[in-house]
C-alpha positions in Angstrom: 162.8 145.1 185.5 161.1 142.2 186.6 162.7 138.6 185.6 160.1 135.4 185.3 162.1 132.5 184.8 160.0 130.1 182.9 159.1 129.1 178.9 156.6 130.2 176.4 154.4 127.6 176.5 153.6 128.5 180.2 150.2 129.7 180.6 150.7 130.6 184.4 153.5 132.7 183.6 151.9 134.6 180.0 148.8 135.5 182.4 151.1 137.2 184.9 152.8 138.5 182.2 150.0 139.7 180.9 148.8 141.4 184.0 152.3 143.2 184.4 152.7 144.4 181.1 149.0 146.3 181.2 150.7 148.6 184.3 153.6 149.3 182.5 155.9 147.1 184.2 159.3 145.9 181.8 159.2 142.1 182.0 162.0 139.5 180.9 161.1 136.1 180.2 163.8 134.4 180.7 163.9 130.6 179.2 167.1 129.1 179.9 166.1 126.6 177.1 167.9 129.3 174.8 171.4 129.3 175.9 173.9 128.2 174.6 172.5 128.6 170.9 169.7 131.7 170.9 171.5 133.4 174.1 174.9 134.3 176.0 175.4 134.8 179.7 178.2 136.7 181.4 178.9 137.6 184.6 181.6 140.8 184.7 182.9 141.7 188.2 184.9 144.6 186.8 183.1 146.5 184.6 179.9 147.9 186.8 181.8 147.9 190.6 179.6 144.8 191.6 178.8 141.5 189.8 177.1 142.9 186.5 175.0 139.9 185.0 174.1 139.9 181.5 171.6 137.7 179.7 171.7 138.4 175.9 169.6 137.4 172.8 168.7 139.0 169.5 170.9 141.8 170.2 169.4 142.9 173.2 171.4 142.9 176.6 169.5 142.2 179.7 170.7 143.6 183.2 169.5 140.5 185.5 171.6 142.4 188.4 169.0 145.3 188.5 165.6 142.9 188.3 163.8 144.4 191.3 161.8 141.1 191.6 161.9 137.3 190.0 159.5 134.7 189.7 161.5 131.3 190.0 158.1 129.7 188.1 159.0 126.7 185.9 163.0 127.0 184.7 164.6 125.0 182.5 167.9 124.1 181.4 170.0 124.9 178.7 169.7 122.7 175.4 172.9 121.0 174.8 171.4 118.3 172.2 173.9 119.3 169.3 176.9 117.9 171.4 176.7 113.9 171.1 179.8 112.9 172.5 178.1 111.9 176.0 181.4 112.7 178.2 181.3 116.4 176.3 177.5 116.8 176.8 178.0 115.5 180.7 181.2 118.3 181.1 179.1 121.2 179.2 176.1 120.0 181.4 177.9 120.4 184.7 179.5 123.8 183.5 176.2 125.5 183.2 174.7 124.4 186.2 177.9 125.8 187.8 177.8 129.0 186.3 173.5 129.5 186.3 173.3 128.1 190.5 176.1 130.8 190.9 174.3 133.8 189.3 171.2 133.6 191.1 173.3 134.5 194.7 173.9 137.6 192.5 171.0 139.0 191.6 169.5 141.6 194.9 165.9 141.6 194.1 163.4 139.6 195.6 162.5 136.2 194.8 159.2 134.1 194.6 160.3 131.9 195.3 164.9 131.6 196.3 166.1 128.7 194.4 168.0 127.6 197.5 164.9 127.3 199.8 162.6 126.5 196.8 164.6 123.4 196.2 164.9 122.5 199.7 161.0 123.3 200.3 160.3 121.1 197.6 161.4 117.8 199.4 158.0 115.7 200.6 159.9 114.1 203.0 160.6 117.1 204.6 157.1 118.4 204.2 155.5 116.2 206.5 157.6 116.6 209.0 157.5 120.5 209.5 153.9 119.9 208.9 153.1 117.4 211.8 155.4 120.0 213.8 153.1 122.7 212.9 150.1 120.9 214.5 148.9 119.7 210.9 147.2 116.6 210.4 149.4 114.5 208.4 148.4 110.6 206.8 150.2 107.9 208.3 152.6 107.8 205.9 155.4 104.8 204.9 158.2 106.0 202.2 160.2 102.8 201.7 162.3 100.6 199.1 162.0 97.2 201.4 158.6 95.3 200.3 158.4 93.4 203.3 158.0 97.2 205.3 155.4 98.1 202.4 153.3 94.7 203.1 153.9 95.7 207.1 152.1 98.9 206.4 149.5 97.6 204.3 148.6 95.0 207.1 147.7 97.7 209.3 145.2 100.1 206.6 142.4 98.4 209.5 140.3 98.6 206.3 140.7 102.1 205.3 142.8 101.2 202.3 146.4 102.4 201.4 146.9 104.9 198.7 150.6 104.9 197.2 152.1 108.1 194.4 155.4 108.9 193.4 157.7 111.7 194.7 157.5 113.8 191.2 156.0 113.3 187.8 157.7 114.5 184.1 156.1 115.1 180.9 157.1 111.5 179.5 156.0 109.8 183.2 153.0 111.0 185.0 151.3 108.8 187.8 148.3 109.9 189.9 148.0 108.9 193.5 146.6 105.3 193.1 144.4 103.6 195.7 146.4 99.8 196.3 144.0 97.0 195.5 144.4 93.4 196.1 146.5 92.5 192.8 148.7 95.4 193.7 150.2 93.2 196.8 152.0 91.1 194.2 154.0 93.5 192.4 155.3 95.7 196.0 158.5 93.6 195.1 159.1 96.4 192.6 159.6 99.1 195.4 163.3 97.8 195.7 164.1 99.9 192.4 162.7 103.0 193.9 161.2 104.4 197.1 157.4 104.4 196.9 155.4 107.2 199.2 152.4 104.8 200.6 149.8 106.9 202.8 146.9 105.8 204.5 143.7 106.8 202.2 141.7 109.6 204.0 138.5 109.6 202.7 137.2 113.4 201.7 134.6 115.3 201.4 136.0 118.0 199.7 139.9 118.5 198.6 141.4 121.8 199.5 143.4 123.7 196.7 145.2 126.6 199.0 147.3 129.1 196.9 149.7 131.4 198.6 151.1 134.7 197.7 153.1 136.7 200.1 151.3 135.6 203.1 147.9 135.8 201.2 145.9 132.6 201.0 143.0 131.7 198.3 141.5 128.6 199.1 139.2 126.6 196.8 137.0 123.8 197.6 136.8 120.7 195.0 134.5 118.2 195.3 134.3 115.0 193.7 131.7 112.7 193.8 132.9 109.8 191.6 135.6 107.7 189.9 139.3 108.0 190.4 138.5 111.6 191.4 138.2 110.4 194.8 141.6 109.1 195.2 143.1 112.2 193.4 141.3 114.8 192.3 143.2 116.1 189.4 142.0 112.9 187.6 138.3 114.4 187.3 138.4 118.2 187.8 136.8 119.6 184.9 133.8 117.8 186.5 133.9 118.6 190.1 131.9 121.5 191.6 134.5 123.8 193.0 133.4 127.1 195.3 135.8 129.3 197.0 136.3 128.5 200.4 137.2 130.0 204.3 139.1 128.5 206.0 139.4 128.1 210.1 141.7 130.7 211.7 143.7 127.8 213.6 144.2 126.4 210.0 145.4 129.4 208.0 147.6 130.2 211.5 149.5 126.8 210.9 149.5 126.8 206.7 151.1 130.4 207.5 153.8 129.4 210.1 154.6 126.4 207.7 155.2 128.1 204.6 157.3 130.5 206.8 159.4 127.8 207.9 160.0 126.5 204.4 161.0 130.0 203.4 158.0 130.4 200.6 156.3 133.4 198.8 154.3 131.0 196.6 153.2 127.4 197.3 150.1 125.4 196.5 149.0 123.9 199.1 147.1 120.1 198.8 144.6 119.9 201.9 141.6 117.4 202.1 138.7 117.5 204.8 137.2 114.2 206.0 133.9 113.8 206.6 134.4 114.3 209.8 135.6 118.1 209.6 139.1 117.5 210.0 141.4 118.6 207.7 144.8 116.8 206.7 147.8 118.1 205.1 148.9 116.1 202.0 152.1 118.5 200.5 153.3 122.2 198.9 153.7 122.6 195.0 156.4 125.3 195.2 155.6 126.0 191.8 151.9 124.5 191.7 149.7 125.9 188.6 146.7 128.2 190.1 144.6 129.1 186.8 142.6 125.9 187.1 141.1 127.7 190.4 141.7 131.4 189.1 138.9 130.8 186.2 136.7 128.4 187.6 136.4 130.9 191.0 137.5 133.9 190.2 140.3 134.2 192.7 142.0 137.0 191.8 145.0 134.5 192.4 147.6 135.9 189.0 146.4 139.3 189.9 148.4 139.3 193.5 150.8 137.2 192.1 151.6 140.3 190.1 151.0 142.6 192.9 153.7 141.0 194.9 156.2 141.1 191.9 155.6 144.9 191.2 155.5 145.9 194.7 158.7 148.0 195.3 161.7 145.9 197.1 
């Protein structure tokens, strides 16, 4: 069996889905959204002579314990919105997350990607550092809560401009990378509620969308020519020309040895190359979507994706 952990309204994971269920493969999606109500867990270390982990729902048991391979894609949490009492909901809360961290160390198979190191992988902080240490280009980069270090690093843009973003987005609050301009300056006061990721703005001729599967890498060239597009290119990428692209040996040598050290099967990968030629490393997705490239290139990018989950452990 092999487990996708994600919801239904995932179009990443349905295609994979898809692509697994037309070889015969027996696929669980798993949407934690359903316990407690719709599902039970349990976790028996008597009955099978090892952990035995079972995920039930409309009378159907599910042996998570013999998945061969998961795919940690978009999980959720489980829905405790009938409990008001917020002490109750906060308890309940903590006793899930107790019991779900604990079953994933329990289940053999192979992982795209391990909770543990996708978690850790996730952290931008982090990212730039092993990527400078890989012989990446990084942006000169300032993440700060004092305003008078923001202004400091502002001061020294030398005219290339400062672009600032936040750490992570949600459904409710979604902010693109944001180019600071003049009326900007008065509000950096702000950046005491929250740390702030200011970069220096690297101008691009092309962004670089690199998608890695098991050691495979599908790169995609986007080019914008106008508009917000050019600070971040998710703002205008229905009309950007994107191509498939190959990348320099040296590049995909050092993409490789950093996703190695973040412990990753899948990560997409956010590059940008200057003018210039020179290519800078912005951050990993660990769970970045891919069909955006997939059906505007054809990158057969869903198709290893499910190679790597069928492939025998």
């Amino acid at each position: 069996m092999i487990v996708v952990i994600s919801h239904e309204q995932d179009p990443h994971a349905a295609r994979v889905m898809q692509r697994l269920a037309a070889r015969g493969e027996r696929v669980l999606l798993l949407n934690l959204s359903e316990l407690p109500a719709r599902a039970t867990l349990s976790i028996d270390y008597a009955r099978c002579g090892r952990p035995c982990v079972e995920y039930a729902r409309d009378g159907t048991s599910y042996p998570l314990h013999q998945a061969r391979s998961v795919w940690w894609r978009r999980p959720q949490v489980p829905d405790l919105s009938s409990i008001a009492d917020p002490q109750v909901n906060l308890f309940t809360a903590n006793e899930w997350s107790e019991a779900i961290n604990g079953l994933w160390q329990l289940i053999p198979g192979r992982w795209m990607n391990d909770p543990v190191r996708d978690d850790a992988a996730s952290r931008k902080a982090r990212q730039l550092s092993l990527a400078a240490e890989m012989g990446l280009k990084v942006p000169r980069t300032l993440i700060t809560s004092d305003p008078d270090r923001a202004r400091a690093f502002v001061a020294k843009s030398n005219g290339s401009g400062t672009i600032y973003k936040t750490f992570s987005c949600t459904h409710a609050i979604w902010r693109e990378t944001r180019l600071l301009r003049p009326e900007d300056m008065e509000h950096l006061e702000s950046v005491r509620l929250a740390p702030v990721i200011f970069q220096e703005f690297i101008p691009a001729e092309s962004d670089i969308r690199v998608t890695a599967v098991g050691g495979r890498l599908f790169a995609a060239g986007i080019r914008t020519v106008a508009g917000d597009g050019l600070v971040d290119f998710r703002m205008s990428v229905a009309a950007a020309e994107m191509r498939v692209e190959e990348l320099p040996g040296d590049l995909t040598e050092r993409l490789g040895a950093l996703l190695d050290r973040l412990g990753l099967a899948y990560g997409a990968i956010d590059l940008r190359r200057t003018p210039g030629g020179d290519y800078y490393f912005f951050e990993v997705n660990t769970a970045g979507e891919f069909l955006f490239v997939e059906d505007r290139t054809g990158l057969p990018i869903s198709a290893a994706i499910a190679d790597w989950l069928a492939a025998p452990t």
